[in-house]
C-alpha positions in Angstrom: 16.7 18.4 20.5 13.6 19.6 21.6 13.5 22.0 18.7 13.8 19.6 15.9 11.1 17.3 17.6 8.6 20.6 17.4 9.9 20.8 13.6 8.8 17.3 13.0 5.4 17.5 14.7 4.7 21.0 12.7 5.6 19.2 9.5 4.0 15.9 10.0 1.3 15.1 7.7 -1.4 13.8 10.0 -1.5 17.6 11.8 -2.0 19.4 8.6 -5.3 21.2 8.5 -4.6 21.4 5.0 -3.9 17.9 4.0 -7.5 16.0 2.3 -7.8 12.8 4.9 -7.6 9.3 3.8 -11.3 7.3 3.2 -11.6 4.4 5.8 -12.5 1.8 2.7 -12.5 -1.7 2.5 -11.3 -4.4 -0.5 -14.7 -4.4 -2.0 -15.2 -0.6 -1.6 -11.8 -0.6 -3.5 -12.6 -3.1 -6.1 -16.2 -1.1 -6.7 -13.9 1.9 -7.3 -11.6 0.4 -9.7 -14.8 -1.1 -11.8 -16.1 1.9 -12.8 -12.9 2.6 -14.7 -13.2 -0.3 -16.6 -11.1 -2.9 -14.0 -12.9 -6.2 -13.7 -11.7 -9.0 -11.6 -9.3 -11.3 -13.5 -9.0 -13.9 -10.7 -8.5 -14.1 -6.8 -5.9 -16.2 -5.0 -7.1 -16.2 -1.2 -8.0 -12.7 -0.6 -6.6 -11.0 -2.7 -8.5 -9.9 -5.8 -6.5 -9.8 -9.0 -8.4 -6.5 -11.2 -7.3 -6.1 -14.5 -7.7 -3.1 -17.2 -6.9 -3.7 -20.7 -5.2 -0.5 -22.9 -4.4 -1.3 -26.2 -1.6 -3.9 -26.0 -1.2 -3.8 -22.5 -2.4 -4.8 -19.1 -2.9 -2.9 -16.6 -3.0 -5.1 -12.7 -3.7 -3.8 -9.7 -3.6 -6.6 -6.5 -6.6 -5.9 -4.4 -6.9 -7.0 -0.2 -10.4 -8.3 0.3 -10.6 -7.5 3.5 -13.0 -5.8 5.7 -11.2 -3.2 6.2 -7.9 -1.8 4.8 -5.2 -0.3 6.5 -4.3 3.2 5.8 -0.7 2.5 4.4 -2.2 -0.7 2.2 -4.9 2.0 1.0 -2.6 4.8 0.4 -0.3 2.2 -1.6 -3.1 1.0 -3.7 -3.8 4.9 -4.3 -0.1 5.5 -5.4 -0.8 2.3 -8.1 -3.9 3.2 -9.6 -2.0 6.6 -9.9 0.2 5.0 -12.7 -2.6 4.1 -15.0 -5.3 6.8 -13.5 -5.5 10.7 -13.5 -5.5 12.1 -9.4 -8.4 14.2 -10.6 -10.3 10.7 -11.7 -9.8 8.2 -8.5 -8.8 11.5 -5.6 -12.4 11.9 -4.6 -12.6 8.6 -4.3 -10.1 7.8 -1.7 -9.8 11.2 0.0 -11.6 13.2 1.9 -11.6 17.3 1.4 
């Protein structure tokens, strides 16, 4: 028991001297992010920003927290979305860390 617990702490993520660490950002540092590859805002509901990208015949949406301060599982979710219409090597400095 004791051994797989040591397993687990070895392989987790957060003690990884090797893994880049997740930015502390917030909504608007997000949305700022987004707008410099050619997002804009296409409407907010609440606080929630709405950005939108247009490619040839399609839209590309990404739903954006407003918030003061995002937490690290919304951020790295946001990350993992932008991923499907951005390169890592555009948007990774942005978010991470080395």
């Amino acid at each position: 028991m004791q051994g797989s617990r040591k397993l687990r702490r070895f392989l987790s993520i957060s003690n990884c001297p090797l893994m880049p660490k997740l930015r502390s950002l917030s909504g608007e540092d997000v949305i700022k992010i987004l707008e410099k590859f050619g997002f804009y805002i296409a409407g907010q509901k609440g606080s929630h920003a709405k950005l939108k990208r247009n490619s040839g015949e399609n839209s590309q949406i990404l739903t954006i927290p407003n918030h003061k301060e995002l937490d690290k599982g919304t951020l790295k979710a946001i990350y993992n979305q932008a991923l499907h219409y951005l390169s890592d090597e555009e948007i990774r400095e942005h978010f991470y860390s080395e």
